[in-house]
C-alpha positions in Angstrom: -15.4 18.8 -5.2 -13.5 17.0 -2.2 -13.6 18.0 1.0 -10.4 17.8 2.0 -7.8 18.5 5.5 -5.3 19.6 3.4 -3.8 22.0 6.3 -3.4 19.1 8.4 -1.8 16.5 6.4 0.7 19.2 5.3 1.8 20.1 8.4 2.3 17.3 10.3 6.3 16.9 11.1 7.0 12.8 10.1 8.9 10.7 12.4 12.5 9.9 11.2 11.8 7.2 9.0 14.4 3.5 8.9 17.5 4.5 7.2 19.4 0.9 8.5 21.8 0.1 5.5 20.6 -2.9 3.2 22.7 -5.8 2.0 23.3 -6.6 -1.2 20.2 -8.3 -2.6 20.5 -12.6 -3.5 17.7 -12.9 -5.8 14.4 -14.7 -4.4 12.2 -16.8 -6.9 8.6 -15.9 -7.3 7.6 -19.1 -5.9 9.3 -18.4 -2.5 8.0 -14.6 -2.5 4.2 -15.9 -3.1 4.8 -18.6 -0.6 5.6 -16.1 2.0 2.7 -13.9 1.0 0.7 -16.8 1.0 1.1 -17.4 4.8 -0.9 -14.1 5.8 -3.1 -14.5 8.5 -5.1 -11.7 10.3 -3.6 -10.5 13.5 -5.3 -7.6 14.7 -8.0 -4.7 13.8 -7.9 -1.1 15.1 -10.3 2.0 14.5 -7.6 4.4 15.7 -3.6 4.6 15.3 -3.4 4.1 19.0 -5.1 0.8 19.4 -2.5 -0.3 16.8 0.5 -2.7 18.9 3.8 -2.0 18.7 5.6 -4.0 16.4 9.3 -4.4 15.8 8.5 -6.7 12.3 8.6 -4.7 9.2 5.1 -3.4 8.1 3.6 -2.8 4.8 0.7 -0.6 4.3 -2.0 -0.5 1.5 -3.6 2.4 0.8 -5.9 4.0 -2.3 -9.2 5.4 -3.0 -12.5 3.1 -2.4 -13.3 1.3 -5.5 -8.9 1.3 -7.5 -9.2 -2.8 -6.6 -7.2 -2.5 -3.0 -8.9 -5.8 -1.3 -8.7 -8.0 -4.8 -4.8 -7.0 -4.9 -4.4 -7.7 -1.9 -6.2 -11.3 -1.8 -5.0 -12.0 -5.3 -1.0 -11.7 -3.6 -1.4 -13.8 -0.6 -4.0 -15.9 -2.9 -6.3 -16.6 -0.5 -10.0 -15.1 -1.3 -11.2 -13.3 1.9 -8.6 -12.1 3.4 -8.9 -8.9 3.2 -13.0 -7.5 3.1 -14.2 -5.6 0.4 -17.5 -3.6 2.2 -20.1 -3.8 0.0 -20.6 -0.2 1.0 -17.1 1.4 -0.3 -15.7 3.2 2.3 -17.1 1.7 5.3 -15.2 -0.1 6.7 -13.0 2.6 8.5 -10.7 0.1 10.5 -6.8 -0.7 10.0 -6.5 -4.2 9.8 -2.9 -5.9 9.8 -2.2 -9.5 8.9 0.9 -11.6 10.0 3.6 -13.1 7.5 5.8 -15.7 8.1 5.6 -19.2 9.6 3.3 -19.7 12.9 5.1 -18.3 14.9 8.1 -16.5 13.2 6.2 -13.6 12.2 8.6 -12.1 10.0 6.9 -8.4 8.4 3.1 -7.6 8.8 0.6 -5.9 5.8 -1.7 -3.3 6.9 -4.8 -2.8 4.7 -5.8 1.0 5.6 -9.5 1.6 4.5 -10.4 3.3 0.9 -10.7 7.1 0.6 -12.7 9.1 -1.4 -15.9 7.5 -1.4 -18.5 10.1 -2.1 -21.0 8.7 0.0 -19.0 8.7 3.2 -20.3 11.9 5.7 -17.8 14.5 5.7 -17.1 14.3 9.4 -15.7 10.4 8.7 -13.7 11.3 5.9 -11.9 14.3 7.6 -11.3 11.9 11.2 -10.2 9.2 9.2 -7.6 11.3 6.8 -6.2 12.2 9.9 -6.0 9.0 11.3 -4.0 7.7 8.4 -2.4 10.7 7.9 -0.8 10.4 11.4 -0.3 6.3 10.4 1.8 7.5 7.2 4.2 10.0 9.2 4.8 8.2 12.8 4.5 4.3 12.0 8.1 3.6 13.0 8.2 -0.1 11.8 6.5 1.1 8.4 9.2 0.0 5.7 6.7 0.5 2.6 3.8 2.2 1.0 1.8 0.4 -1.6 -0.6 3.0 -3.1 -3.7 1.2 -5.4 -4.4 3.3 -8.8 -6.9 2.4 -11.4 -4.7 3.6 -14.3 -7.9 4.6 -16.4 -8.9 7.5 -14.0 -5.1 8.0 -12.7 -4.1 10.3 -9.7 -7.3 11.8 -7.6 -6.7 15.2 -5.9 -7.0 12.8 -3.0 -3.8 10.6 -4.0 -1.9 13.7 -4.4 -2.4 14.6 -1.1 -1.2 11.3 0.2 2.0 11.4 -2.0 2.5 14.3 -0.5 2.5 13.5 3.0 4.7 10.3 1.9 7.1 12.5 0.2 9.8 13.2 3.1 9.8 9.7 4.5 10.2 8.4 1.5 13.3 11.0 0.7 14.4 9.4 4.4 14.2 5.8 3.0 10.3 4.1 2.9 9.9 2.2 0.0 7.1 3.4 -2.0 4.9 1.3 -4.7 2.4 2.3 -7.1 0.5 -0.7 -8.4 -2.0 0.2 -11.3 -5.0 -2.3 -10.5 -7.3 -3.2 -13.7 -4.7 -3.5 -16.2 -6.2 -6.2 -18.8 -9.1 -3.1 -19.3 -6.1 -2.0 -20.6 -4.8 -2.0 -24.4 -1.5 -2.7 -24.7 -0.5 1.2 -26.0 -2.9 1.9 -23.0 -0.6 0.0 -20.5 2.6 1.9 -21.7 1.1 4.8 -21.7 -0.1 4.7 -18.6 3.3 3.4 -16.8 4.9 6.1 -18.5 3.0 8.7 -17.1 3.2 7.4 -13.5 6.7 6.3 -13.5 6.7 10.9 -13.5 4.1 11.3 -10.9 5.4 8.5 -8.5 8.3 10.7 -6.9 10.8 8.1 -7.5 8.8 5.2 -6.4 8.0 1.8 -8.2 5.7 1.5 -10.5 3.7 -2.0 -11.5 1.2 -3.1 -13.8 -1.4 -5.7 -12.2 -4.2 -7.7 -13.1 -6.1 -10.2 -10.6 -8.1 -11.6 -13.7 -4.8 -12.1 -16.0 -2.3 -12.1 -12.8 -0.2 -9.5 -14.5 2.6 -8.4 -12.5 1.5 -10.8 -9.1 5.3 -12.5 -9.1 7.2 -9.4 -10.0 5.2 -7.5 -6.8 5.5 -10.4 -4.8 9.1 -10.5 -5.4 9.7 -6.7 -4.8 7.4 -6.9 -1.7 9.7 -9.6 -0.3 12.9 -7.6 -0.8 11.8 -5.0 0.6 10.3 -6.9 4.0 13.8 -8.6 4.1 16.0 -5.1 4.1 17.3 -6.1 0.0 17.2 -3.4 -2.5 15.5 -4.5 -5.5 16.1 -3.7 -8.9 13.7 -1.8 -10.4 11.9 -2.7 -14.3 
């Protein structure tokens, strides 16, 4: 059983989220997309929301329980194999770190890699300090354009996801993009991989949905892509 601050992240009153109309999108190629995500570079670390700087850039967050494949996503997109740190004690590493993008120089959006949730090992006391610290991240972020959530299709939505789509769920009615990338896929058979798209194409509240694979690099050029339209203010179209 998870011991969870449900009251809190339910009651929290989110910021008005970016609403700025989009123009219509001119397709980008895969290759430009990965170059772009290739360029990451770390920028800064913070234990608490307030250490975070204020940014005017575009920022992308990844979020998901310890263990659903968040730091391999994460390196397999900007392809660079440390970037972000996988603790070899899951759940840890209880920092926000955010990484640049764009040329040196023209930083142009910024990826925040939140720390994994739900790792039984972790005291209670840190797991209820830092649900609220990313709980107040999700809902008052005002440069916070998207939400990529990490799901290992073969155990699906934790109690602990749930909560997190709920406290997404009126920003993302206000505009935040919202992606839910289900890590592991080649573990997957093929009826398995349609299945589970299926199912969370019904749970993700009208969010994306993406298959992805570090070891086959299933779906790395299609999420680069949408990531890049969405860090450039297009509207892409959905699979």
């Amino acid at each position: 059983m998870h011991h969870l601050s449900d009251t809190y992240f339910m009651t929290i009153t989110p910021d008005a989220a970016s609403t700025s109309a989009t123009p219509p999108a001119t397709p980008v190629t895969p290759v430009v997309a990965l170059g772009w995500l290739h360029t990451a570079r770390f920028l800064t670390t913070a234990p608490q929301l307030q250490f975070l700087p204020p940014l005017e850039v575009p920022e992308i967050a990844f979020v998901g329980r310890s263990n659903a494949g968040k730091s391999t996503c994460i390196n397999t997109l900007t392809q660079q194999k440390q970037l972000a740190f996988a603790s070899k004690k899951p759940g840890r590493t209880q920092h926000i770190n955010l990484f640049a993008l764009g040329k040196q120089g023209a930083t142009d959006a910024v990826l925040a890699d939140l720390p994994g949730y739900g790792y039984a090992a972790v005291p209670l006391q840190d797991k209820l300090r830092w649900q609220q610290v990313m709980a107040n991240y999700l809902v008052t972020r005002p440069n916070l354009q998207a939400v990529v959530l990490m799901c290992d299709p073969r155990h699906g939505l934790t109690e602990l996801d749930e909560i997190l789509l709920n406290v997404l769920r009126p920003r993302v009615e206000q505009g935040l993009k919202f992606l839910v990338i289900l890590t592991k896929a080649d573990k997957l058979t093929r009826a398995e991989q349609s299945k589970a798209l299926a199912v969370m194409k019904l749970n993700a509240g009208g969010g994306e949905v993406r298959l992805f694979s570090a070891t086959k690099r299933t779906g790395l050029e299609d999420v680069a892509t949408l990531l890049w339209d969405w860090a450039h203010g297009r509207s892409a179209i959905s699979n």
